[in-house]
N, CA, C and O of each residue as an XYZ file, in Angstrom:
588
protein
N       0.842     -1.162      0.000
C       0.000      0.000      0.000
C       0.894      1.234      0.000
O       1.819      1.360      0.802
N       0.634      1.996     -0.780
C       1.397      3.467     -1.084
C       1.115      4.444     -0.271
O       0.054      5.047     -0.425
N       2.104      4.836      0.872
C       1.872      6.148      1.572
C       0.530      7.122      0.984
O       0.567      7.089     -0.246
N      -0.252      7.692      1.318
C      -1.121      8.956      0.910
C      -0.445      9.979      1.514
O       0.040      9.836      2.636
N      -0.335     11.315      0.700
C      -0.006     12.439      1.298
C      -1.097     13.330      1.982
O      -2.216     13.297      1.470
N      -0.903     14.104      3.056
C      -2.369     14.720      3.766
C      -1.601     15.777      4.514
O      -0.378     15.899      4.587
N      -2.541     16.514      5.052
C      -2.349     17.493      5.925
C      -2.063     17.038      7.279
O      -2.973     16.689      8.032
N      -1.148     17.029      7.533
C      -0.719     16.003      8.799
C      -1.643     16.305     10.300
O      -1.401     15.575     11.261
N      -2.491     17.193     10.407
C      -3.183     17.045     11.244
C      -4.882     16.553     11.469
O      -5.750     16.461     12.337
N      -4.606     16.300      9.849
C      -5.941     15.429      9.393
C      -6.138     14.298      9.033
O      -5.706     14.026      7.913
N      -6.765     13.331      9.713
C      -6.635     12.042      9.248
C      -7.780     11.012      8.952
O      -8.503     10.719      9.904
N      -7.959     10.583      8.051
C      -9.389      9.647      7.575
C      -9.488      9.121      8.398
O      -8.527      9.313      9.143
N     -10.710      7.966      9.066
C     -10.606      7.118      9.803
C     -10.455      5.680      9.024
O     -10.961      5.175      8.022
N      -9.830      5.424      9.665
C      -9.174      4.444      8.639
C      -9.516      2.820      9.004
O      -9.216      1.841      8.321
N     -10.345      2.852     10.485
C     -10.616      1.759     10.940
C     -12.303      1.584     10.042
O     -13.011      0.756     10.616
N     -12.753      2.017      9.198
C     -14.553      1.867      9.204
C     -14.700      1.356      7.405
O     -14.236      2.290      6.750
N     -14.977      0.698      6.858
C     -15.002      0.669      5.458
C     -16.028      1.131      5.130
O     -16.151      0.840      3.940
N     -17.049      1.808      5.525
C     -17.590      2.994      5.368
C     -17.622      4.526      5.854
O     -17.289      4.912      6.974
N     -18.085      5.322      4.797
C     -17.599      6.882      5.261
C     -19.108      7.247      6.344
O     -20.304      7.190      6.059
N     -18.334      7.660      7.775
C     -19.489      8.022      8.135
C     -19.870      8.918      7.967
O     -19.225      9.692      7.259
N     -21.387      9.402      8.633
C     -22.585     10.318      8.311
C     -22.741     11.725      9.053
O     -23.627     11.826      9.901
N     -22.017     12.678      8.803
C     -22.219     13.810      9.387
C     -23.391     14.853      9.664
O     -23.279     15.585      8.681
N     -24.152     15.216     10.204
C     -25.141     16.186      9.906
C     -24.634     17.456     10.742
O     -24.431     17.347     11.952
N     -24.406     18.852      9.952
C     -23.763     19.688     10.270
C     -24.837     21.335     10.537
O     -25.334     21.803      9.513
N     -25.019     21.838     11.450
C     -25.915     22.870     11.213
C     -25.309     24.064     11.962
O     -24.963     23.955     13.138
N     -25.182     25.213     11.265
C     -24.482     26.233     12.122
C     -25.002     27.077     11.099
O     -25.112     26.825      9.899
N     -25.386     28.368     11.874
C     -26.446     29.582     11.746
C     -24.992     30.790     10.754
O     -25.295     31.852     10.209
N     -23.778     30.304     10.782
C     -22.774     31.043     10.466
C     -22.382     30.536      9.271
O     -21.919     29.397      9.327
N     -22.430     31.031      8.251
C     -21.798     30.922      6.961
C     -20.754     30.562      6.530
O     -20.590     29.835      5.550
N     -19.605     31.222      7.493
C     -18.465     31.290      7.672
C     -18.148     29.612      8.736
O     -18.261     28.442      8.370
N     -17.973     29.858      9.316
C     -18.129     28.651     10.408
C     -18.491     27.099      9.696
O     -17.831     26.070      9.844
N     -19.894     27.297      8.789
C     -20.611     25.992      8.241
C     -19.565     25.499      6.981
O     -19.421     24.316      6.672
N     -18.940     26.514      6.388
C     -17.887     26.066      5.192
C     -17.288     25.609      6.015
O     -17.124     24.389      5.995
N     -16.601     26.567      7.290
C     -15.004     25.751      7.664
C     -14.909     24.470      8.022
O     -14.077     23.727      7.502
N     -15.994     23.957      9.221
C     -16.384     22.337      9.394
C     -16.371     21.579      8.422
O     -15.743     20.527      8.308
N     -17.259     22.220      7.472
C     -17.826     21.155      6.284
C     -16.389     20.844      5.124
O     -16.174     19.925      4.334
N     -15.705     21.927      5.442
C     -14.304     21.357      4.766
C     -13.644     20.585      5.401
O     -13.111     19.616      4.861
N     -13.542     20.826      6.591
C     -12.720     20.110      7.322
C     -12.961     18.631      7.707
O     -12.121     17.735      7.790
N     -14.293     18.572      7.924
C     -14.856     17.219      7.977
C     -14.977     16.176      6.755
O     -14.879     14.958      6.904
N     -15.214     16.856      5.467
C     -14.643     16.445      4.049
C     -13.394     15.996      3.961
O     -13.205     14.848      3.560
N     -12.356     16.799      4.312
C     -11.298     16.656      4.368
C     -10.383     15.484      5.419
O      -9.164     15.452      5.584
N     -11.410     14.603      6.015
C     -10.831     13.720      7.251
C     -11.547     12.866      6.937
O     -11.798     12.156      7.910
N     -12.360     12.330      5.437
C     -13.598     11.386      4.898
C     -14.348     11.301      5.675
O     -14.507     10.189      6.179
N     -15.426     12.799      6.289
C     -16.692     12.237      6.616
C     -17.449     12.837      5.432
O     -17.167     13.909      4.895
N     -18.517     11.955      5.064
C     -19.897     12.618      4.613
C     -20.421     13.268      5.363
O     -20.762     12.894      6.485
N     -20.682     14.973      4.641
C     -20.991     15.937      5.069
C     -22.281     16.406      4.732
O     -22.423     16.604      3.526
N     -23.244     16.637      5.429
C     -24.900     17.240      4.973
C     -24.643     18.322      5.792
O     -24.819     18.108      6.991
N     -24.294     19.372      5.487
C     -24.457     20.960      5.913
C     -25.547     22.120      5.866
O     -25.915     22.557      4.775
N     -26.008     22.564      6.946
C     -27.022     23.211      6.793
C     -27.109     24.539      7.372
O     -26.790     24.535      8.561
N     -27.415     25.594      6.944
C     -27.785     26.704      7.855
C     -28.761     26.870      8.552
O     -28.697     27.563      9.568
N     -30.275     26.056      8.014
C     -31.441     26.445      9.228
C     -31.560     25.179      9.705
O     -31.182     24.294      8.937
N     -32.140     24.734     11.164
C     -32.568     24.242     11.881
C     -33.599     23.093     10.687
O     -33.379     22.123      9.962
N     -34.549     23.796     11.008
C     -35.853     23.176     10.426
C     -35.566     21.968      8.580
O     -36.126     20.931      8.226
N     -34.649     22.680      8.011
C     -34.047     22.059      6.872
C     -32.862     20.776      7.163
O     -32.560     19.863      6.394
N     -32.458     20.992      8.204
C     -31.763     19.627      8.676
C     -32.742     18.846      9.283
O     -32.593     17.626      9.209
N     -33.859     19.358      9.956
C     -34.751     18.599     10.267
C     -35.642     17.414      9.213
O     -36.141     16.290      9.266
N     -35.458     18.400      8.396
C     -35.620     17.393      7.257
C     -35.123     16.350      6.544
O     -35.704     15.337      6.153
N     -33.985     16.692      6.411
C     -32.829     15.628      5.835
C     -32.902     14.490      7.092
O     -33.087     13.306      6.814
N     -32.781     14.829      8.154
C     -32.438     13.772      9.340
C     -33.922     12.931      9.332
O     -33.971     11.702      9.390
N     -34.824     13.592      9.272
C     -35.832     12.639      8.907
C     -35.981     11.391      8.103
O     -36.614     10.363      8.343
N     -35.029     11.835      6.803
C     -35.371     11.103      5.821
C     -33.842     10.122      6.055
O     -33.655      9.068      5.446
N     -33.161     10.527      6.736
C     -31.574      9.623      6.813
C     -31.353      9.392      8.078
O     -31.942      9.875      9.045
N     -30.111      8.310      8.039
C     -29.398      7.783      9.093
C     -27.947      8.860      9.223
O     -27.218      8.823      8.232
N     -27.506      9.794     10.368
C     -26.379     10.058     10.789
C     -25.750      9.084     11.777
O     -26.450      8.317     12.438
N     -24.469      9.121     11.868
C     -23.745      9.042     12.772
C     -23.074     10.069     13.948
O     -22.619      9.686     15.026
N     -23.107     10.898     13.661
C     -22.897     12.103     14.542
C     -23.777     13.377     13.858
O     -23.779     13.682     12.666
N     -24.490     14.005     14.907
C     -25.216     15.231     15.061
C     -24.392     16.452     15.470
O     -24.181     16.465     16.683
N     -23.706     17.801     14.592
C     -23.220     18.602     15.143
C     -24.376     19.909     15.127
O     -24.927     20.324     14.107
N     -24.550     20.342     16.270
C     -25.407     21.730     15.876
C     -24.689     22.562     16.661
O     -24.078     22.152     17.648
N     -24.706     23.905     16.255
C     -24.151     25.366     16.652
C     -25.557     26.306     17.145
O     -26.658     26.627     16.698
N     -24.727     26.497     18.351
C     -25.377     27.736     19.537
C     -24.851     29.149     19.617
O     -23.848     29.588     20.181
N     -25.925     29.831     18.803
C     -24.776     31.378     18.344
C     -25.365     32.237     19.423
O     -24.583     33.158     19.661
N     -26.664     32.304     20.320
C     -27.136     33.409     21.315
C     -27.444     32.527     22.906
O     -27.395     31.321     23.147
N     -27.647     33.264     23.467
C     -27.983     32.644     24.793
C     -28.947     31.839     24.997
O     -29.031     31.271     26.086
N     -29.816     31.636     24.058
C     -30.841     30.919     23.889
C     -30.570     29.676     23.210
O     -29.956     29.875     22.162
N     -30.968     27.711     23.594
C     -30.073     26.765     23.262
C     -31.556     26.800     21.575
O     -32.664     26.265     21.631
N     -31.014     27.545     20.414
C     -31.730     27.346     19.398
C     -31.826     25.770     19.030
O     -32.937     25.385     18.666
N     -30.915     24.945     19.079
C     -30.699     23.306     18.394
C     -32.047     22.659     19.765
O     -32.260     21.478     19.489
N     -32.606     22.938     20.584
C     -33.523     22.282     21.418
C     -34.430     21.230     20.387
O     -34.513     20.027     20.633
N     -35.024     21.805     19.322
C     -35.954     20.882     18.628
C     -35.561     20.295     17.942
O     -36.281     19.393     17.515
N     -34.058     20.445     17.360
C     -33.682     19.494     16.802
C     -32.976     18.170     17.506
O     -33.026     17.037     17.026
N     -32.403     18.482     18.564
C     -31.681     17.789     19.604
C     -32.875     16.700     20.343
O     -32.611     15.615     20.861
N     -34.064     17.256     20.236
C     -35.126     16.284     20.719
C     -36.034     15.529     19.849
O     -37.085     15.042     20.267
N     -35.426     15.385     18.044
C     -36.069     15.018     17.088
C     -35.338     14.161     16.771
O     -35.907     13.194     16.265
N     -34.071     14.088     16.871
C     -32.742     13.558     17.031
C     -32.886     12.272     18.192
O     -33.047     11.070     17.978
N     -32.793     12.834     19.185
C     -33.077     11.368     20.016
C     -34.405     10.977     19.697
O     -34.514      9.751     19.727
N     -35.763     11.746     19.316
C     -36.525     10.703     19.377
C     -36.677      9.622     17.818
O     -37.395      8.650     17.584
N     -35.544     10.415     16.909
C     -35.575      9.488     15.961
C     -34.481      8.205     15.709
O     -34.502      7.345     14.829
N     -33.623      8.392     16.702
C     -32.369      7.418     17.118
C     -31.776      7.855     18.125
O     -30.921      8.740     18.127
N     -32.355      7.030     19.399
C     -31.293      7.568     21.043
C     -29.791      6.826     20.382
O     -29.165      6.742     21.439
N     -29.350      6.556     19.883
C     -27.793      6.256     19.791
C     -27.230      6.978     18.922
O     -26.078      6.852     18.507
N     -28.089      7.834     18.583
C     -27.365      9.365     17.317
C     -26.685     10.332     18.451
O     -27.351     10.889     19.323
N     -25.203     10.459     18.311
C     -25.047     11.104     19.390
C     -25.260     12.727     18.767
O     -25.344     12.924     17.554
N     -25.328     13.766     19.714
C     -25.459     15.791     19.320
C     -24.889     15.719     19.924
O     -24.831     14.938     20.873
N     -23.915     16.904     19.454
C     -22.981     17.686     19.816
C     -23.191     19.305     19.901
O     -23.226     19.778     18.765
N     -23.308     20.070     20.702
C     -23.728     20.919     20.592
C     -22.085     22.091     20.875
O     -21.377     22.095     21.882
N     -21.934     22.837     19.772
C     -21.037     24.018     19.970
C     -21.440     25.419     19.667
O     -21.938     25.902     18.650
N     -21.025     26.067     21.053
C     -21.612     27.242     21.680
C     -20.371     28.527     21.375
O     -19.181     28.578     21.686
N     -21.173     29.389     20.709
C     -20.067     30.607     20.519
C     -19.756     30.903     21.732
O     -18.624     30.595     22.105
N     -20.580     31.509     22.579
C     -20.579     32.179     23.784
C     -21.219     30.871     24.645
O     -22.348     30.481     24.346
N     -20.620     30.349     25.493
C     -21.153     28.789     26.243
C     -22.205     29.490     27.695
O     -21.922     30.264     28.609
N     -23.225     28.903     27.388
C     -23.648     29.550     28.954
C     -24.320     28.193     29.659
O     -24.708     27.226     29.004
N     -24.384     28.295     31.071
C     -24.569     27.360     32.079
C     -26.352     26.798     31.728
O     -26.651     25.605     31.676
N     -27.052     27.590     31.583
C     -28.646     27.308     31.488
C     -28.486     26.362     29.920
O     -28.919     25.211     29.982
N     -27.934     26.784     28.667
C     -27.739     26.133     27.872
C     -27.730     24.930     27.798
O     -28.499     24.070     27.370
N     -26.316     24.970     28.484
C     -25.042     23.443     28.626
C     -26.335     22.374     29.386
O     -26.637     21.302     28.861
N     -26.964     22.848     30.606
C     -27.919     22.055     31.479
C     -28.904     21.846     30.552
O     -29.566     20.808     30.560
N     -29.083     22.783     29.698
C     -30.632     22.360     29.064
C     -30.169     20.957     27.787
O     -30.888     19.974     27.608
N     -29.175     21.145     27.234
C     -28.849     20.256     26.175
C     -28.520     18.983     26.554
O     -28.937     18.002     25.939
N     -27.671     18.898     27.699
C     -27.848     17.502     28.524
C     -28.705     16.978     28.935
O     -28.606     15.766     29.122
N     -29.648     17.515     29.181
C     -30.983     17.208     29.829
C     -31.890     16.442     28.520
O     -32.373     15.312     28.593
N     -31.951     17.079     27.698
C     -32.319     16.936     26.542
C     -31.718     15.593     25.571
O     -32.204     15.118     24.544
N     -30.595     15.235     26.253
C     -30.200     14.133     25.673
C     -28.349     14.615     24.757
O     -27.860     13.817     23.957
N     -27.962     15.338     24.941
C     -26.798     16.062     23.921
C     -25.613     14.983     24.617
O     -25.724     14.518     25.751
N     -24.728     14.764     23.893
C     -23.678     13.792     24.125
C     -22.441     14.813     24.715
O     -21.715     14.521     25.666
N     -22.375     16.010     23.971
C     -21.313     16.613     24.762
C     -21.703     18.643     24.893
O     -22.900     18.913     24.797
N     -21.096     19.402     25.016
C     -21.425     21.016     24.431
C     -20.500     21.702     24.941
O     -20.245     21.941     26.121
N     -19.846     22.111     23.698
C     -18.695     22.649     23.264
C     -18.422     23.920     23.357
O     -19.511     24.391     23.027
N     -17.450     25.199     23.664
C     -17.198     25.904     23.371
C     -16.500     25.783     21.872
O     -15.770     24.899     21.424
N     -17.036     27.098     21.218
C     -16.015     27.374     19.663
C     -14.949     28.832     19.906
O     -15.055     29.809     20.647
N     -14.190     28.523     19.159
C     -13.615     27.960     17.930
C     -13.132     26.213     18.346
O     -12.801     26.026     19.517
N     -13.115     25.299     17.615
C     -12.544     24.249     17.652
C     -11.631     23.792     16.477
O     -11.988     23.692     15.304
N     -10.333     23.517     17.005
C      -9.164     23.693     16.086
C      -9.412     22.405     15.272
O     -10.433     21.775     15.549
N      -8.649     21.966     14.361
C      -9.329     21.044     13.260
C      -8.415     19.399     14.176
O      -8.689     18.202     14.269
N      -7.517     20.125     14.567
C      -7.244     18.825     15.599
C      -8.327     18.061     16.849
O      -8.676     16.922     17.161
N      -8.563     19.380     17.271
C     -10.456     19.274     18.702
C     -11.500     18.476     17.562
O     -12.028     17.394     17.818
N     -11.673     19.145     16.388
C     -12.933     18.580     15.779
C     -12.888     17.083     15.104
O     -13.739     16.282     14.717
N     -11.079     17.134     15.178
C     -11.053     15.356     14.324
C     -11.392     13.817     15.699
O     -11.692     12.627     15.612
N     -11.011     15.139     17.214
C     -10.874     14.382     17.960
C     -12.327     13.858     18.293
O     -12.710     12.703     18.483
N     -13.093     15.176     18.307
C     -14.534     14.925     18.251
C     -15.290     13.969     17.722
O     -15.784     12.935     18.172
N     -15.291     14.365     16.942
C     -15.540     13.407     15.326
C     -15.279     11.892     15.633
O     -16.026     10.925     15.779
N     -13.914     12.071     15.673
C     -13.869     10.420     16.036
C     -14.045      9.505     17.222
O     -14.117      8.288     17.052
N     -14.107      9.981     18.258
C     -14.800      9.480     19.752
C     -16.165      9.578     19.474
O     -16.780      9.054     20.403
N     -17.233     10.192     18.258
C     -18.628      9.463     18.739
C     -18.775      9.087     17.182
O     -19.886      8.557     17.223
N     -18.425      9.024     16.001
C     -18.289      7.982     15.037
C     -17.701      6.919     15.590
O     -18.448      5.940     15.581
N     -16.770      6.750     16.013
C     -16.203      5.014     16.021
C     -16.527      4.531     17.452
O     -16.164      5.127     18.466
N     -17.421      3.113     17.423
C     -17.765      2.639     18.202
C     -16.784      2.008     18.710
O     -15.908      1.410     18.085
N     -16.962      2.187     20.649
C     -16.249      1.642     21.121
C     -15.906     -0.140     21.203
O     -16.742     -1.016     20.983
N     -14.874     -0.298     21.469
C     -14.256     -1.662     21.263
C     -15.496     -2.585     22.186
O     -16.002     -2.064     23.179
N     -15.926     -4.065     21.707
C     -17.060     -4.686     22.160
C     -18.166     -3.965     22.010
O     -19.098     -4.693     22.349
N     -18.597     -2.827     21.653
C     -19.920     -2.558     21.468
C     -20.233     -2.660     20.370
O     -19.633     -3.362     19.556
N     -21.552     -1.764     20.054
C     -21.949     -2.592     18.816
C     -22.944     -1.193     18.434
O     -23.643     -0.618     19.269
N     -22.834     -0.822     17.054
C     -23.188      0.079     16.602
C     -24.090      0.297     15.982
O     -24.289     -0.244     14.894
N     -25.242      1.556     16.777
C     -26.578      0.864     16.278
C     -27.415      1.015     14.808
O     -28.603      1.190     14.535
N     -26.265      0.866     14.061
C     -26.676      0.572     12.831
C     -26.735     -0.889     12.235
O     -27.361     -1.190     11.219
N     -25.972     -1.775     13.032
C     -25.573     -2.809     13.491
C     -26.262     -3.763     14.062
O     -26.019     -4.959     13.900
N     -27.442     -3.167     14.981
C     -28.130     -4.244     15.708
C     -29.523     -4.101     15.193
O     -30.408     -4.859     15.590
């Protein structure tokens, strides 16, 4: 097998013979390219979205593997999607990243079912790490696409 050349702080996952399923939603223009490259760029399939309600849609109709949504005001906007999300697969993990992180938020998204909630910026090293602790199932478990 022939070396690949890459951006050395980006790396495919190399354990999955399929590309997993990203669903990406951030209210920032700027922000939704940079992920969506970056997550391209480390072989995930990327579904990127700016509104809420339009990922709501896509997730309806598909299977993700990881849920990222973005929190741009003090108010946790991803709530209805984060609860459409578990009720359409509790093993879809959300991720929720917060421009400005606030405490009522962070409590409300856990509560709600969110796997982790992030402060941003997240360097492309944080987001590969991300990325790959709730795409790749842990060792003996079993992935519930799987069962």
């Amino acid at each position: 097998m022939l070396p690949i050349k890459e951006d050395p702080h980006l790396h495919s996952p190399q354990s999955s013979p399929r590309r997993h399923r990203v669903l990406l939603v951030d209210e920032d223009a700027k922000d939704l390219k940079y992920f969506t490259s970056l997550l391209e760029r480390m072989g995930y399939s990327v579904q990127a979205f700016t509104d809420h309600r339009e990922a709501e849609g896509c997730l309806e109709h598909g299977y993700f593997d990881l849920v990222i949504l973005s929190q741009s005001s003090a108010v946790l906007e991803a709530h209805r999607l984060t609860v459409f999300t578990w009720g359409r697969n509790r093993y879809t993990p959300v991720v929720v990243l917060a421009r400005c992180p606030e405490i009522e938020c962070y409590v409300e998204a856990m509560q709600l079912g969110a796997a982790d909630y992030l402060g941003k910026p997240l360097s492309p090293v944080e987001l590969e790490r991300l990325v790959a602790t709730y795409c790749n199932p842990r060792q003996g478990g079993i992935s519930p696409h799987e069962s």
